[in-house]
N, C-alpha and C positions, 0 to 999 in steps of 0.2 A: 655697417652692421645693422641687421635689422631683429630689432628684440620686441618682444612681447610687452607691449604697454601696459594691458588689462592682462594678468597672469590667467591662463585655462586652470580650471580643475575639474577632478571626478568627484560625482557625491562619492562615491563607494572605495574610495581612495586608489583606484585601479591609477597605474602609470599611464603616461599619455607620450604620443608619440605626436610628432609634426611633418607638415608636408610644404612648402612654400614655394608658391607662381607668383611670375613675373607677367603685366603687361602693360606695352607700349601704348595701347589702347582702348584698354579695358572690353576689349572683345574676343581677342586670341588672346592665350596664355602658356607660358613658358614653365616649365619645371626647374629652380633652383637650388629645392634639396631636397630632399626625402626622407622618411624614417628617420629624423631627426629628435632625440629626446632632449635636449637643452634649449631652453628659451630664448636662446640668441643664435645669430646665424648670420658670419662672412660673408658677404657675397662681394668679387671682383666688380665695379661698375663697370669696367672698362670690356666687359662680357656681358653689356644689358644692352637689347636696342636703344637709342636715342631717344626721348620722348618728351613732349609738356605735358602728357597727361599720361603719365607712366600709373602705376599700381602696384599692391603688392595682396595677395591671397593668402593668407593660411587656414590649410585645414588640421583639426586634432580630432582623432581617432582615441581611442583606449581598447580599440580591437575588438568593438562590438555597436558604440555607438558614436557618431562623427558630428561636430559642426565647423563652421566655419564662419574667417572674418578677414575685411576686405579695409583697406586703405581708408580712415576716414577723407580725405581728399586725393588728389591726384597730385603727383610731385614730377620736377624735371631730371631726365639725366643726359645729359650731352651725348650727342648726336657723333658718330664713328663712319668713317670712310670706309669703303672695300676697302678689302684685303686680297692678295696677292702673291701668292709661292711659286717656284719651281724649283720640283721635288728632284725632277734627275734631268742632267748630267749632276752628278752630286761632284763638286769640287772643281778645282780646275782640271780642262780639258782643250788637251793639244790638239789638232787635226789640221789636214789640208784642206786648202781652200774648195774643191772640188766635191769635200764631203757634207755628204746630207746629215744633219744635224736636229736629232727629235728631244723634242722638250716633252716632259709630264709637267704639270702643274696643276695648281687646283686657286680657284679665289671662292670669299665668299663676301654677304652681305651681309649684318646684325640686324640694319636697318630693315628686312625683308624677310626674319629667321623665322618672325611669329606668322 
C-alpha cells in the first residue's frame, strides 16, 4: 500500500487528484496509477521490476497547479523471472505426427519494462 505520509493540500480548498510512478532506478519511470483522488493506493508488488534502489513519485495537480514528491530513500522489491505464454493452440490438441504445428505465444520481462 502506498499512502501519503505528509497529506497534500490546496490553499484555496480546490480537490486534488494524484498521479503515482514507479522506479527501479530512479531514472526511468513507470505509471502505477492515475487520476487517483484517495491518499492511498494498492499496488500488486509482484507487477514492480525487481529493484535495491526502487522509488516511488507522486504528483498532485488540483487542475491548475501541480507539485510533486519522491521517495525519501530508496526501498527494495524482489527481483521476478521472465515470464512465458502460449496463447494458441488453446487447449488440448490431437494431430498426426506429420503435422506442422504453429505456436503464438508472447513472454515478457519486468526486470527490462522501464
Amino acid at each position: 500500500m502506498i499512502g501519503a505520509g505528509r497529506l497534500a493540500s490546496d490553499a484555496d480548498g480546490d480537490p486534488l487528484s494524484y498521479s503515482v510512478f514507479y522506479s527501479p532506478d530512479g531514472s526511468n519511470w513507470a505509471p502505477v496509477g492515475a487520476t487517483i483522488t484517495q491518499t492511498q493506493l494498492a499496488v500488486n508488488a509482484a507487477e514492480l521490476a525487481g529493484s535495491s534502489n526502487a522509488c516511488i513519485r507522486v504528483l498532485a495537480s488540483d487542475d491548475v497547479n501541480m507539485t510533486a514528491d519522491e521517495s525519501d530513500s530508496p526501498f527494495t522489491t524482489r527481483r521476478k523471472p521472465p515470464q512465458a505464454f502460449i496463447l494458441s493452440p488453446e487447449g488440448d490438441v490431437a494431430m498426426s505426427p506429420s503435422t506442422v504445428l504453429w505456436l503464438q505465444g508472447y513472454a515478457y520481462n519486468l526486470e527490462e519494462e522501464c
